[in-house]
Each structure stands twice: as structure tokens, then as C-alpha cells.
VOGU-3710 file (C-alpha; in Angstrom, 3 decimals, decimal comma):
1> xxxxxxxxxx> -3,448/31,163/-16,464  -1,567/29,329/-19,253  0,445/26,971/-16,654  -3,031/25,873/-15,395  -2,681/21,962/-16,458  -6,336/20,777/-14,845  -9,400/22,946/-13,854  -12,829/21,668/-12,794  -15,701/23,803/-12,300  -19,203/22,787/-10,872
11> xxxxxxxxxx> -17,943/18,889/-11,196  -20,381/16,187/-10,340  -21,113/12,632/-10,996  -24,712/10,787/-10,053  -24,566/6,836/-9,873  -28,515/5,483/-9,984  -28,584/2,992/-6,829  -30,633/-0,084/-7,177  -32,572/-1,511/-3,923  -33,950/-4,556/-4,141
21> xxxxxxxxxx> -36,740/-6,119/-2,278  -36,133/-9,300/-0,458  -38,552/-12,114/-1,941  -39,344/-15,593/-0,582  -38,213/-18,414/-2,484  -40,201/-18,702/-5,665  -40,142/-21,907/-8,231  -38,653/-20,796/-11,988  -41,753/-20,576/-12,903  -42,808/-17,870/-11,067
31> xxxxxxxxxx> -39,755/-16,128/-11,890  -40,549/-16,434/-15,456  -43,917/-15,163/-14,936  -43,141/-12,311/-13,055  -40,212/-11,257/-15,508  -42,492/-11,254/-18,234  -45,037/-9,295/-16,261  -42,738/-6,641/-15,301  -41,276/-6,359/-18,818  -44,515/-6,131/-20,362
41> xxxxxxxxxx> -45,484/-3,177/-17,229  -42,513/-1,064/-18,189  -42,864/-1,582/-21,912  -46,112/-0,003/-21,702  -45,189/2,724/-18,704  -41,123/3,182/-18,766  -41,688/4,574/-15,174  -42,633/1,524/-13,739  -41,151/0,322/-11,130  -38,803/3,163/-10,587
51> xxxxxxxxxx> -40,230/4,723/-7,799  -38,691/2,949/-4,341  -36,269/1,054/-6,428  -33,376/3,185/-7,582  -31,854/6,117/-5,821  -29,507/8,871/-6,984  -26,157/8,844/-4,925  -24,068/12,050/-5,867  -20,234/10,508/-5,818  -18,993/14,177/-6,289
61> xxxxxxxxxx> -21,168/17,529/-5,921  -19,664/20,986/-6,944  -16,273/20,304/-7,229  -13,914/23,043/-8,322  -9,937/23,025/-8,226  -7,253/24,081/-10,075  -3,967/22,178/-10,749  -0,706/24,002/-12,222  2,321/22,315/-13,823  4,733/21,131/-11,693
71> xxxxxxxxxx> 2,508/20,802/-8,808  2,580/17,035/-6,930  -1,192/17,118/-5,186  -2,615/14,642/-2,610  -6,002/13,479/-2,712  -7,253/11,959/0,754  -10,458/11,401/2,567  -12,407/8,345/3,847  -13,527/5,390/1,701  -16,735/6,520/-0,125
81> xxxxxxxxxx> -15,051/9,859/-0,255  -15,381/10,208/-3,949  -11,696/10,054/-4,514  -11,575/7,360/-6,989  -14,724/9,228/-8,702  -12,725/12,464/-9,350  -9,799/10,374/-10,917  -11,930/8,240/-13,159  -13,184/11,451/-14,735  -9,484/12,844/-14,648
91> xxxxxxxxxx> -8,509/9,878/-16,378  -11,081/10,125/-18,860  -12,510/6,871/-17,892  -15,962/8,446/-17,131  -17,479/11,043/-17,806  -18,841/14,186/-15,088  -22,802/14,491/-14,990  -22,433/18,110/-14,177  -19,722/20,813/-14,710  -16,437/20,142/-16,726
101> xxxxxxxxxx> -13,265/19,541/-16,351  -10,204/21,305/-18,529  -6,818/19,007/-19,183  -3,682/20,430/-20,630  -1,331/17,712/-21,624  -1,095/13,674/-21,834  -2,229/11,872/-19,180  -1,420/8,210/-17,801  -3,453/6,838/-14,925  -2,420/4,289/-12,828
111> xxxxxxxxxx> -6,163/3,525/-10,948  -6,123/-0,143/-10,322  -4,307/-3,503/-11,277  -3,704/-4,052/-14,363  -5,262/-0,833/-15,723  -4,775/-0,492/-19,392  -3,054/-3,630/-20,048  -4,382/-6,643/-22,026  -4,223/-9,916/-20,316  -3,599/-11,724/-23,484
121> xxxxxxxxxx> -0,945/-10,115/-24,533  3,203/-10,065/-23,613  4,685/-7,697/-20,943  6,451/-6,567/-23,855  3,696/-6,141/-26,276  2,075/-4,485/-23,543  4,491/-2,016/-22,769  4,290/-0,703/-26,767  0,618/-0,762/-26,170  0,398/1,570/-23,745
131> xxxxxxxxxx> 2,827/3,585/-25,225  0,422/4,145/-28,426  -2,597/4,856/-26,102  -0,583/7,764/-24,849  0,405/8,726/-28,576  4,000/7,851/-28,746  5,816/6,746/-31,839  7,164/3,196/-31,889  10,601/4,716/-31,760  10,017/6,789/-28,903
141> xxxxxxxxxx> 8,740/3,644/-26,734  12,317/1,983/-27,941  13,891/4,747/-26,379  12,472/4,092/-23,046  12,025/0,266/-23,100  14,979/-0,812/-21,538  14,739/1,838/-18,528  10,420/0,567/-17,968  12,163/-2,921/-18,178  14,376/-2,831/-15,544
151> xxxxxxxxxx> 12,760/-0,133/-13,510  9,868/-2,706/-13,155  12,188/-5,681/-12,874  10,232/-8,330/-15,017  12,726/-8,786/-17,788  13,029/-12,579/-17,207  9,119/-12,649/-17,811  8,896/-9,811/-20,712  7,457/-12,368/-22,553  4,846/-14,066/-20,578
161> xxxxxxxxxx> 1,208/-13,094/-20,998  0,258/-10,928/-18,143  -2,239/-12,612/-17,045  0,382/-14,697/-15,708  1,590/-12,606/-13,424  1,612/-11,433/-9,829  -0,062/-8,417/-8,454  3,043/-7,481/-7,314  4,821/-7,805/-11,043  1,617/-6,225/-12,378
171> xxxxxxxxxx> 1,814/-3,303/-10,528  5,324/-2,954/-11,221  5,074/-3,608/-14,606  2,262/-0,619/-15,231  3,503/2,011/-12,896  7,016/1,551/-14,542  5,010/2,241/-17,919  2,905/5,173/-16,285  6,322/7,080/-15,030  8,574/6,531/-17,828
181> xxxxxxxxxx> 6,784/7,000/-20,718  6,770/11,020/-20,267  3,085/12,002/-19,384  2,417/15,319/-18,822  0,260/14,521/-16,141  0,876/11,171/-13,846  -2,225/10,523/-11,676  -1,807/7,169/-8,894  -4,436/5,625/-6,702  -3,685/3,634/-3,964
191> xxxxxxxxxx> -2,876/0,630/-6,255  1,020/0,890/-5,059  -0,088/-0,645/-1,674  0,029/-3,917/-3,368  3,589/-3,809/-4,173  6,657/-4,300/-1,489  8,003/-1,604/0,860  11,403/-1,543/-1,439  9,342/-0,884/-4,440  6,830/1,561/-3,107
201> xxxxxxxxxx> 10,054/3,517/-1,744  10,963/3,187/-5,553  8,225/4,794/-7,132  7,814/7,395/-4,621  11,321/8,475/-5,426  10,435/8,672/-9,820  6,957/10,326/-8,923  9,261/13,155/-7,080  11,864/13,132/-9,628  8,604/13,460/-12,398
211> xxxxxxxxxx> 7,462/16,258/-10,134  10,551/18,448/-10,256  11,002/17,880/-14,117  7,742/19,812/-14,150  5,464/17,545/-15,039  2,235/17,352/-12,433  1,366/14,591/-10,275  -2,065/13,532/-8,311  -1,529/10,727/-6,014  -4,268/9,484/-4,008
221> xxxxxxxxxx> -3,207/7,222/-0,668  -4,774/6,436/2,883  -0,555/6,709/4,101  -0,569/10,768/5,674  3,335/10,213/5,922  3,668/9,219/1,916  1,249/12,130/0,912  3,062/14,409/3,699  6,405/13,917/1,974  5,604/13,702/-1,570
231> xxxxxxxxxx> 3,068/16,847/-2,051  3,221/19,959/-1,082  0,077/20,120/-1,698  -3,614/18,464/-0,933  -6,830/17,943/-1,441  -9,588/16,812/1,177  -12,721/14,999/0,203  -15,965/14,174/2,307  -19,365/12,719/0,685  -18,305/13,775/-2,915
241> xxxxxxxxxx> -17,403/17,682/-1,547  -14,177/19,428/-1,749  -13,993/20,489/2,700  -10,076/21,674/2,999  -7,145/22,824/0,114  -4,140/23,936/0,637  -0,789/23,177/2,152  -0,320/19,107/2,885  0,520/19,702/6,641  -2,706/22,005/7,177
251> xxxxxxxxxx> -4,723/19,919/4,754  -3,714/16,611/6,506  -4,622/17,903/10,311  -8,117/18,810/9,145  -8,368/15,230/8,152  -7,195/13,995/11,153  -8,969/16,254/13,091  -12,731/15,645/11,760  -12,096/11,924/13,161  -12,897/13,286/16,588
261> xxxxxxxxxx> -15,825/15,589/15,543  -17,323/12,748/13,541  -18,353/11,154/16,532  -18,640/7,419/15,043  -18,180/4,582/16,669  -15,411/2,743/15,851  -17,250/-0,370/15,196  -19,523/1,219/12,891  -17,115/2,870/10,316  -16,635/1,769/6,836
271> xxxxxxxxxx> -13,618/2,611/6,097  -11,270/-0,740/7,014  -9,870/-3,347/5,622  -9,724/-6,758/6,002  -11,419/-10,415/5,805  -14,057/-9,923/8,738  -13,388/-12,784/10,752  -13,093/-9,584/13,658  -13,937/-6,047/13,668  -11,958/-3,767/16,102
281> xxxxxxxxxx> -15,178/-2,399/17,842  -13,143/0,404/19,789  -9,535/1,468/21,186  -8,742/3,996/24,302  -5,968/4,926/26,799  -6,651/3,755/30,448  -5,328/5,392/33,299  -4,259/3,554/36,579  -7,772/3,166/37,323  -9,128/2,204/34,214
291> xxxxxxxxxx> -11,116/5,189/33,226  -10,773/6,217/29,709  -8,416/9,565/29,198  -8,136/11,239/25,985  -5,399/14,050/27,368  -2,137/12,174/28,149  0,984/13,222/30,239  4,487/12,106/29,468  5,875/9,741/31,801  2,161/8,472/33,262
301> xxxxxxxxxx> 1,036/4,856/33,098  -1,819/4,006/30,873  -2,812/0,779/28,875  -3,882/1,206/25,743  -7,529/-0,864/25,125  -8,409/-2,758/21,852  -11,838/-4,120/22,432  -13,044/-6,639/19,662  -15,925/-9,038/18,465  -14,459/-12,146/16,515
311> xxxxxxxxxx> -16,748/-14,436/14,483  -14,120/-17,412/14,671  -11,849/-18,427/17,272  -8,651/-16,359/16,603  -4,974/-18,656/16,709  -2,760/-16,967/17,802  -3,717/-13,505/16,740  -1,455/-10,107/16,699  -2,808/-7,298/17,706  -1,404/-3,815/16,085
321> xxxxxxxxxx> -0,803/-0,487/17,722  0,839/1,899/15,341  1,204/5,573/16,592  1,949/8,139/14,243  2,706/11,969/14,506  0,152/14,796/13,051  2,166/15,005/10,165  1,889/10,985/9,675  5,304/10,058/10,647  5,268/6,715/11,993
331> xxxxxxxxxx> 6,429/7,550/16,085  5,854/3,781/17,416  4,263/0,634/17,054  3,174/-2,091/19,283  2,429/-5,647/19,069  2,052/-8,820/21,051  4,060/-10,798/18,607  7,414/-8,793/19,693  6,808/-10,052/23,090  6,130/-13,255/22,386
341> xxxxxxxxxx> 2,523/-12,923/23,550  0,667/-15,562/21,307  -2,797/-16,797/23,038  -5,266/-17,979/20,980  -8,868/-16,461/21,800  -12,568/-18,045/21,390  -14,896/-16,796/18,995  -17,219/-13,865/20,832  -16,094/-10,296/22,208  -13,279/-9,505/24,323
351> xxxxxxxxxx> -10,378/-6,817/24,701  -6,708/-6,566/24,554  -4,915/-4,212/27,167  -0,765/-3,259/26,163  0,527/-1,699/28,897  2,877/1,297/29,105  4,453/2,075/32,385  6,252/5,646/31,251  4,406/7,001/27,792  7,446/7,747/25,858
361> xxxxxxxxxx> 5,375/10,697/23,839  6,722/14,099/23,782  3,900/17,251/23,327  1,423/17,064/20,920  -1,468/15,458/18,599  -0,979/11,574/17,270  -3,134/8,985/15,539  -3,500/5,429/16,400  -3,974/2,646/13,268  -5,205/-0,469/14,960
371> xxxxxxxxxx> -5,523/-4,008/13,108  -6,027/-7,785/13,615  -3,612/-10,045/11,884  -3,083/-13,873/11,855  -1,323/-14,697/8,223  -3,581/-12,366/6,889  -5,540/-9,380/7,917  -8,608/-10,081/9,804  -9,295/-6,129/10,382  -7,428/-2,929/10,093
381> xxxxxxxxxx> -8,750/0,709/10,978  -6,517/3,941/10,253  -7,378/6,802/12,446  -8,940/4,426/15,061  -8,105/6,874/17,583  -6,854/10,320/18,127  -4,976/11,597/21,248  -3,031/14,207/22,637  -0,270/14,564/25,047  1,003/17,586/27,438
391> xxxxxxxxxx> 4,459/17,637/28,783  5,243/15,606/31,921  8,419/14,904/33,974  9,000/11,377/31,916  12,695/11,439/33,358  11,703/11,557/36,674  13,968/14,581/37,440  11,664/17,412/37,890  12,516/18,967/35,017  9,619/19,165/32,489
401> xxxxxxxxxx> 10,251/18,325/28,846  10,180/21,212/27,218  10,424/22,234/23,295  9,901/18,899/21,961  6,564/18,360/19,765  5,326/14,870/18,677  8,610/13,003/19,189  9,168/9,458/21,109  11,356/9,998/24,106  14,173/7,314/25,126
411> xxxxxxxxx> 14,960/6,637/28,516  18,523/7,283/29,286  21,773/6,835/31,586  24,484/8,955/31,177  28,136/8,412/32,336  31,400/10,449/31,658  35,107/9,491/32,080  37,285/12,616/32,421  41,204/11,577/31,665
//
């Protein structure tokens, strides 16, 4: 149809993998003897050598969508997913091995740090730049240049290389380019995670006010509640395949969902962040008597387990509990900095218990993000655990909460004065 803006049929991308064979220590000489062996080998036989060596990894296999104008889509899945695949060949940045991929309209990317400026050069040389990549007029980059300036508040270094600045100014610097400069299509990675919470509440608000001006926007982000609230619509990715479309809410409980059937242990999983020093290696509720529960009541005791392996002794560490709802609304968060909880640990396993006498959770499905901090993150893990809760008497009146889904519940004392 003509308001179709992307379409991909049969898309695919192959990376060849290298593998290479540990050696013993060998002298330079050796080195240059067998280099000039092997060259001469695959001069003679270009197969050489390729057989136990390189493997083909598939990044994205059959991949068909379509995109209209107007739309705002969300693009989520693990790490390794092949998220930042499909935008790379969105972007035009690479191309598909298989299938192919229809664009209607000008497109500006925002994938990483940095992308599509020149380090050399001026924020405001910069800022015309990549305004003639996307095929504007001089004049028509005037028109906007004051707005990009003081959306991305860097006019007192507008004329300072970039490669002078901050992530932070970087990021704001490019997205304010990205959003103002009238692209048909805006497509944004996760890269707005390095900017502060005022600013990413900032550019959410443009990429909505881009979206109802009819213009489309992909946006790609681990954050359920940002994608929740910005599309209406998503798209979820496993091992390069397209597995749910449709409606953000539905879309985003499948994702949450296949957690639980994946069946991985928590200490095994790729997709975190951090520096390493620990790994979360897993987290649980514990009822009174320590046995692991996965259905909760309101109002019951539990603790909530964090067990961990740190390779250094850990300073005063703070341990994170976020809980959010199914629809990634942030419900409560825990850590043992609020209560002034500051041991330091030794280097080797151990676990964390926070204990909840009354579980404050109304009806329904949540997700736990767990991470180690000290000034910087050690390890973080979204989706580290999924768990549900059925109504309870959490008041302690015998009356059961009722009607309430995935809410946090406040315990209360009511008084009345009649005059």
C-alpha cells in the first residue's frame, strides 16, 4: 500500500566467524615462517585453511515486516538478538545477504555515539554536515539550527571539535540533529541510555511529537516501560528471527514470558552489563522456611535472595532490587544503601537476603532487574527473575484485595473527625 514506508521480505545477514586455535609460545621466527607457509598454502589452494576455522553465524534469518507512516515501532529482544543487525541494514550501513528491504523516505539513524559526526570537525560544522548527508539545502539547516542548538544544549561549546566532548554532549548533540532535521523516518538504538534521566525524558517527548506529525519512528531499548509508552507497536527478536508482532503490551509479555521457558541459569546468560568484578549467579523469593516460591500471596513474608560470586573483595557494595509491572512500569525498588546497610564482602560467593515482612504486591505478573553497584556497575541483569502474585488479606482484615492488578499496596490508618 502506498503509506507502506519500510518492507522487508526474506531479510538475512551471515557474518563469517573466525576460531582460532590456541598455540604455544613461538619465537618471531617461527611466526614468520609459518605466515609465509600458510600464505604460500592458500595462494596455491584458496580453500586452505577454511575448513574448522571460520563459521557462518546468521545475525538475521527470514525476516519480513512491514512499517507504515506514522507508526512509532519497538524493537526488543536479548543481546545477540539481531536487533542492531536489522537497523544497520535499515540505516543503510550494511547491506542484507538475503532478501531486500524497501524504504520510502529520508532516513536518520541514531545507532551509536557519535554516529555520523566527524571528530575533527566543530559541533557547528557538524550539525551542517549532517544536514547535507540527509540532502538538505544550507538554508534549510539555518532554519533549524538554532532549535538543534538549544534542544541539545551545547551552544557554549558549538565550536569545539567534538572529539572534545562528553558522551553525554555527544549524544545530545546527534539525537538533537537526528529529530530536528525532518527525516521521514527516525530510527534510535539504545544509545540514549548514555544521556541523563532529564534528557532521555526529553527526547522521548520529540520522538512522540515526530510520531504524531506522521513521520515513523523505530526505537530499539532494553527499558519495557519506555517502549510500552512510546509505541504502540513492537517487534520481538530471538537468534536473528522475527517470534511475536503486534500490539506493545502483547508483544512485551511474550518477551517477558519466554524468560521462564528459557530455562537458563541466571549465571550463565549473556545478556548483562557491567565490569565483571561479580556476576549475579541467581535471585528467588524465600518463604518463612527458606524454600524457594515462585507463586506469591499479598501480605506473606518472604526474602528476596541475590546469590553472587565476586572476583574482588566488594567495599561497600549496593545491591539492586527493582520490581516492575508486566507492562514495565517501575512498581518498587530495593536497596541496602536506603537503609544504610553498607558491609563490605570478601572476594568468593555468597548471597544477599532483603526481607519483606507484608509483600506490598497487588495480583499479577512482575519482573525483577537485579545489579551490583559500588561507583560503578559491577553487574546488572534485566529480567533476572519473573514472579507472580495471587490476592491475599495484606490488610489483615479478612477482606481479600480484590480488583487490583500489578499495583504496590500502602499500608494504611484511617481516622475521621465528624463536627
Amino acid at each position: 500500500m502506498s503509506n507502506t514506508v519500510i518492507k522487508a521480505e526474506g531479510l538475512g545477514k551471515s557474518y563469517l566467524i573466525g576460531h582460532q586455535q590456541r598455540e604455544p609460545y613461538l619465537a618471531l621466527r617461527e611466526v614468520m615462517t609459518n605466515g609465509i607457509r600458510q600464505w604460500w598454502s592458500r595462494l596455491r589452494n584458496p580453500q586452505y585453511g577454511s575448513h574448522g576455522e571460520l563459521e557462518e553465524f546468521w545475525a538475521l534469518k527470514e525476516v519480513d515486516f512491514e512499517i507504515k507512516q506514522g507508526d512509532r515501532v519497538g524493537i526488543i529482544g536479548r543481546n545477540g538478538a539481531g536487533k542492531s543487525t536489522l537497523l544497520k541494514i535499515l540505516s543503510r550501513i550494511t547491506e542484507p545477504t538475503t532478501g531486500r528491504i524497501k524504504i520510502k523516505g529520508r532516513v536518520a539513524s541514531l545507532l551509536e555515539v557519535g554516529t555520523g559526526f566527524h571528530p575533527e570537525l566543530t559541533g557547528r560544522e557538524n550539525i551542517f554536515l549532517n544536514g547535507a548527508i540527509l540532502g538538505m539545502s544550507r538554508a534549510e539547516i539555518k532554519k533549524k539550527f538554532d532549535e538543534i542548538v538549544d534542544f541539545a544544549e551545547v551552544e557554549k561549546f558549538l565550536d569545539t571539535p567534538v572529539k572534545r566532548y562528553s558522551s553525554g554532549m555527544y549524544v545530545r548533540l546527534a539525537f538533537a540533529v537526528a529529530a530536528h532535521l525532518e527525516p521521514e523516518i527516525l530510527i534510535v538504538d539504545e544509545v540514549l541510555a548514555v544521556g541523563d534521566a532529564q534528557f532521555q525524558k526529553k527526547c522521548l517527548g520529540k520522538m512522540e511529537e515526530v510520531g504524531k506529525q506522521g513521520r515513523t519512528v523505530l526505537f530499539v531499548s532494553h527499558n519495557m516501560a519506555t517502549i510500552s509508552a512510546l509505541c504502540s507497536r513492537s517487534i520481538l527478536l530471538a537468534n536473528g528471527n522475527i517470534v511475536a508482532e503486534g500490539r506493545s503490551k502483547d508483544v512485551i509479555e511474550s518477551y517477558l514470558l519466554s524468560f521462564n521457558e528459557a530455562n537458563i541459569c541466571l549465571s550463565e546468560r549473556k545478556d548483562r552489563s557491567g565490569n565483571g568484578e561479580a556476576k549475579i549467579c541467581d535471585v528467588y523469593f524465600a518463604d518463612t522456611n527458606g524454600n524457594r516460591v515462585e507463586m506469591l500471596t499479598s501480605g506473606s513474608q518472604y526474602d528476596i535472595v541475590m546469590k553472587y560470586r565476586a572476583q574482588v573483595p566488594l567495599v561497600a557494595p549496593c545491591f539492586k532490587i527493582s520490581v516492575y509491572s508486566s507492562a514495565g512500569q517501575l512498581i518498587a525498588h530495593m536497596n541496602n544503601w536506603l537503609c544504610n546497610y553498607m558491609p563490605s564482602l570478601p572476594k568468593g560467593k555468597g548471597e544477599v537476603r532483603c526481607h519483606i515482612d507484608a509483600l506490598p504486591f497487588a495480583f499479577g505478573s512482575y519482573r525483577v532487574n537485579a545489579s551490583i553497584n559500588t561507583d560503578e556497575t559491577l553487574d546488572h541483569v534485566d529480567c533476572a527473575l519473573v514472579f507472580k502474585v495471587e490476592n491475599g488479606d495484606y490488610y489483615g482484615t479478612g477482606r481479600v484485595i480484590d480488583g487490583l492488578k500489578e499495583v504496590c499496596l500502602v499500608k494504611q490508618d484511617w481516622k475521621m473527625d465528624i463536627n
